[in-house]
DOKOLVEX-330130 format. One record per atom (N, C-alpha, C): residue in three letters; x, y, z. Coordinates in steps of 0.05 Angstrom, whole numbers, plus 5000, padded with zeros to 4 digits. Layout:
! DOKOLVEX-330130
ALAXYZ/...
This chain:
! DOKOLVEX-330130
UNK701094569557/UNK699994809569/UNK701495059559/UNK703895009557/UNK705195209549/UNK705095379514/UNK704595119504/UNK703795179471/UNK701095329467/UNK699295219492/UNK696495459496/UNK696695669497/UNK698395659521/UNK699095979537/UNK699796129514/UNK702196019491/UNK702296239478/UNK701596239453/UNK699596089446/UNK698296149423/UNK695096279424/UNK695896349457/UNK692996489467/UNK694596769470/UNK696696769470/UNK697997019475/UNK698897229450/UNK699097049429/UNK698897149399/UNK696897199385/UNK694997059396/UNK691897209384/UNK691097419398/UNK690897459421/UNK691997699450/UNK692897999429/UNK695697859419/UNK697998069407/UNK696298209383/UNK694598039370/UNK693698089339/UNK691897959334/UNK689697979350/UNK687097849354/UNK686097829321/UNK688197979297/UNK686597959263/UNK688797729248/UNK689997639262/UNK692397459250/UNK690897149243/UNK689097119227/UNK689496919225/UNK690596659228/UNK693696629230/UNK694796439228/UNK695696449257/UNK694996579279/UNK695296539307/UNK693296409313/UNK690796499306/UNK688296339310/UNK688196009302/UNK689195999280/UNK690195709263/UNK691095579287/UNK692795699295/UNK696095579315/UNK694295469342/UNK693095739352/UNK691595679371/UNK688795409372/UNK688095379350/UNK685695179346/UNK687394929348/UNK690394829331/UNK690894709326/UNK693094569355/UNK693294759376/UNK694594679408/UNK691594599418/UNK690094759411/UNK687594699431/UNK686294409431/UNK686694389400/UNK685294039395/UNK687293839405/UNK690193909412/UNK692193649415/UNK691593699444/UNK690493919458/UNK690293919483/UNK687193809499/UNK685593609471/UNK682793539485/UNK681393809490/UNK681194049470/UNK678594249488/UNK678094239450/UNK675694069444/UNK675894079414/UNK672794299407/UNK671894339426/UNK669194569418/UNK671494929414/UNK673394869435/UNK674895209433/UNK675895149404/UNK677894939400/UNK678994869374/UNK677394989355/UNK675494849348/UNK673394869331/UNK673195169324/UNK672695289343/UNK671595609345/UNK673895759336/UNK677195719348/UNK679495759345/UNK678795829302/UNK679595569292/UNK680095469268/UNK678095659251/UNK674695639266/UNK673495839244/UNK673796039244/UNK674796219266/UNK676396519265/UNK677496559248/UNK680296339247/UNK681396409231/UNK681496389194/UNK678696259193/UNK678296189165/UNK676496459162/UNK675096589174/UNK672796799174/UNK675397079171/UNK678297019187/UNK679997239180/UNK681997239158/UNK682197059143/UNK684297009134/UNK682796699110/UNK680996729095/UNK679496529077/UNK680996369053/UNK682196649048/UNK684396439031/UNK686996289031/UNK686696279055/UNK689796139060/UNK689595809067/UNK689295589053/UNK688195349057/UNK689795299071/UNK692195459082/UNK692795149112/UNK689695189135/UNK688995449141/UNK687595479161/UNK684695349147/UNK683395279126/UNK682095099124/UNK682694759130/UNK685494749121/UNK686394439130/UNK685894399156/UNK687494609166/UNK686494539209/UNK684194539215/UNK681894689200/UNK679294629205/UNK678894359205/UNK679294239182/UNK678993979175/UNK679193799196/UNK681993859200/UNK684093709216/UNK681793689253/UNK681293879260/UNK679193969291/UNK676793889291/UNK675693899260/UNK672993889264/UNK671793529250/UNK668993509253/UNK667693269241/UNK665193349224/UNK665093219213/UNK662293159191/UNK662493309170/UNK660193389168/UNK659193659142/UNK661593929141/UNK662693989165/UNK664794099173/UNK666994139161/UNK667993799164/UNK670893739158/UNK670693729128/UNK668693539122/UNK667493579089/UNK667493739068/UNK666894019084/UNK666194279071/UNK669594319078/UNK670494389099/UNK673394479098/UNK675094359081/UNK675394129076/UNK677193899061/UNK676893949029/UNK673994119025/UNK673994128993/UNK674594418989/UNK674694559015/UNK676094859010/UNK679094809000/UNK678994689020/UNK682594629021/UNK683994498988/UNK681894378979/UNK682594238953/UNK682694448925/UNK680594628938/UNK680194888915/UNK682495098919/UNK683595138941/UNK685495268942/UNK688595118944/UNK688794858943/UNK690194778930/UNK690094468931/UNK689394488903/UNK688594238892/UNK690993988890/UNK690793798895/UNK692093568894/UNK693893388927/UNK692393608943/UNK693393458965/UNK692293268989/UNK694293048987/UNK692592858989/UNK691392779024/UNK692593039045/UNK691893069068/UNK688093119062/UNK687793299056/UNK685093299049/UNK682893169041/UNK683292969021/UNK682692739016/UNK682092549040/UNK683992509049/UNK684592379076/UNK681992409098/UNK683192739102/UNK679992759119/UNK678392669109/UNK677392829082/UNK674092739073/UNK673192339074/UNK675392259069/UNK674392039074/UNK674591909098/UNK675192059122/UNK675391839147/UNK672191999150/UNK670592159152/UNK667692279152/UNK666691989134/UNK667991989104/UNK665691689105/UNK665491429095/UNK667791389128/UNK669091129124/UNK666691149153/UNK666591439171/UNK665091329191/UNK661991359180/UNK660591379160/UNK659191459155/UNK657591089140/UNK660690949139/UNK659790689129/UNK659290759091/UNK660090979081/UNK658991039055/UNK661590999042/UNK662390779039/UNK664590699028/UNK665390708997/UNK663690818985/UNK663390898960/UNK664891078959/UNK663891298964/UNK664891558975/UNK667891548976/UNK667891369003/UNK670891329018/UNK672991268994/UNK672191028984/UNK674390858957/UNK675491098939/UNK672691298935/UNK673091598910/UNK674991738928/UNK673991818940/UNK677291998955/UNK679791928958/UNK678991738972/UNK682391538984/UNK683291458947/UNK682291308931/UNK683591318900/UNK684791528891/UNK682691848893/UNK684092088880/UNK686592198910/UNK686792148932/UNK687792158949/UNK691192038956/UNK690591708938/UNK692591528932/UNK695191718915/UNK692491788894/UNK694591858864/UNK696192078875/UNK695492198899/UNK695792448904/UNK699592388925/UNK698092238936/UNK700392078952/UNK702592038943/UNK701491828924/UNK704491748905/UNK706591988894/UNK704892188885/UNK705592378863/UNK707492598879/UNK706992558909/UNK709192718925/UNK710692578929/UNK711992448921/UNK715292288928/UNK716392548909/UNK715992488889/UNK717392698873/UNK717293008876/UNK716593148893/UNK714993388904/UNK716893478923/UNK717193758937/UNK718593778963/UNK715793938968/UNK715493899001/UNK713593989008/UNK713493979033/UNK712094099057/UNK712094029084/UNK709093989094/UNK708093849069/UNK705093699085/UNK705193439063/UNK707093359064/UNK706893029057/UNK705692839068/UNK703592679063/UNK701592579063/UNK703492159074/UNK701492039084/UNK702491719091/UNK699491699095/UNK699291429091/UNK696591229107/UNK694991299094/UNK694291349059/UNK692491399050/UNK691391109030/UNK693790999031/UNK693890679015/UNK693690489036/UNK693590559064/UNK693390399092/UNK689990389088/UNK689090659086/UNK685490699088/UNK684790619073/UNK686290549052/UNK684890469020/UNK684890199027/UNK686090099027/UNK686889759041/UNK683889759056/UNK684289789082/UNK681989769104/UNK679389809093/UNK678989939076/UNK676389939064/UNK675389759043/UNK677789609027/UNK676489569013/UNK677089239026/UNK677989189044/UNK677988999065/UNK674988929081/UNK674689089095/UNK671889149100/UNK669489019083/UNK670289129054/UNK668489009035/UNK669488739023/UNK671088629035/UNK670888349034/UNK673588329009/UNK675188478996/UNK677188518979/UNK680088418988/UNK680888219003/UNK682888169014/UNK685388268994/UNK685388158972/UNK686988178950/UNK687988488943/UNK686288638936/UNK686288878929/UNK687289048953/UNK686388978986/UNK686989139011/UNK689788989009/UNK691088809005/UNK694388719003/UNK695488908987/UNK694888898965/UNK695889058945/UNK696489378959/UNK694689448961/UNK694989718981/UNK696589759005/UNK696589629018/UNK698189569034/UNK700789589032/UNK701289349016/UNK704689348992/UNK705289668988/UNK703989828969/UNK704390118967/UNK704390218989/UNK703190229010/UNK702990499032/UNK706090379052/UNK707390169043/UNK710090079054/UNK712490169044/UNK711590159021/UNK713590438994/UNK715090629013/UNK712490729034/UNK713391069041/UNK715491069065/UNK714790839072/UNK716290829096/UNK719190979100/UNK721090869080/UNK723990999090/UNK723391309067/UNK720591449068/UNK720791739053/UNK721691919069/UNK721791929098/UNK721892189113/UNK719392229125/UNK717892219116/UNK715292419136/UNK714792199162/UNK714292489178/UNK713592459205/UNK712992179226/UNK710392039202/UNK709391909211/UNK709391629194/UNK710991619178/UNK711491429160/UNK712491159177/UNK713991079201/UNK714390839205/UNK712090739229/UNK710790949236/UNK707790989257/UNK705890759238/UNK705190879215/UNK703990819189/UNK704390549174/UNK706490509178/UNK708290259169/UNK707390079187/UNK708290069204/UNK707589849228/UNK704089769229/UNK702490049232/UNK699590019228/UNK698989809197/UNK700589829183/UNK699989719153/UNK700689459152/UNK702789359176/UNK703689019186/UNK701789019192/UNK699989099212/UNK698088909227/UNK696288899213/UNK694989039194/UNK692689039170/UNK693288739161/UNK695988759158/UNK697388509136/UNK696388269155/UNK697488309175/UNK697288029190/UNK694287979189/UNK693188229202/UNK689788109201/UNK688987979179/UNK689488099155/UNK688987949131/UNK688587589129/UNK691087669134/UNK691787309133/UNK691787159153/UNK690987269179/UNK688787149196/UNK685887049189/UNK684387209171/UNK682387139158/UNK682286849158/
């Protein structure tokens, strides 16, 4: 409530700030109101267009054609990150268009790997977890192990969500070999 209050209170301050609006879409969606979010995020892409974080949070709030369109903004304004990717393919992993999915999550993978060596503060995990799961799905046990193995790499990297991710990537494993 409190991260609302005042990221409703900074767009309040400078209703042209972009990146309050960002802030604000991005409390509003961890807070369940994802239609304000939504609205939040396009403000701030309609105030502030070139700044691809506030396309990423679009991404990040929104679904479908949406996140799609946001996720390839985000890639044109800066190309090679593998959060974006990410989105575009959870749109169509639900979309069942797994074609699609494999093309992103692959250029998504490379993208992955290639930030170990990088400093950055949107380091990317669980893009070799999705890659796994999909191509699991399609009956690839072998190949979704393999993936797997890599998205375990990241674990002792630092980011955020890396032992969250890790643990999700055991149980992939185990299901596997439940099969």
């Amino acid at each position: 409530r409190q991260a609302v209050h005042h990221a409703r209170e900074g767009c309040r301050l400078d209703p042209s700030s972009g990146e309050a609006w960002s802030t604000l879409a991005f409390v509003l969606h961890r807070s369940s109101s994802a239609a304000e979010a939504i609205a939040a995020a396009r403000k701030a892409v309609t105030l502030d267009g070139g700044n691809w974080h506030h396309h990423l949070r679009l991404a990040f709030v929104s679904w479908g054609e949406e996140r799609l369109r946001a996720a390839h903004r985000v890639l044109t304004l800066c190309p090679g990150l593998a959060l974006a990717h990410w989105f575009a393919a959870t749109v169509f992993v639900a979309r069942q268009a797994f074609d699609a999915a494999t093309e992103q999550l692959r250029i998504g993978c490379a993208s992955q790997d290639a930030q170990r060596t990088e400093s950055g503060r949107f380091k990317a995990v669980g893009l070799h977890l999705l890659l796994g799961l999909v191509l699991a799905a399609r009956g690839d046990e072998g190949a979704a192990l393999d993936e797997f193995t890599r998205e375990l790499e990241f674990e002792g990297d630092g980011q955020l969500y890396a032992r969250e991710c890790a643990a999700n990537t055991w149980y992939a494993i185990g299901a596997i070999h439940l099969l």
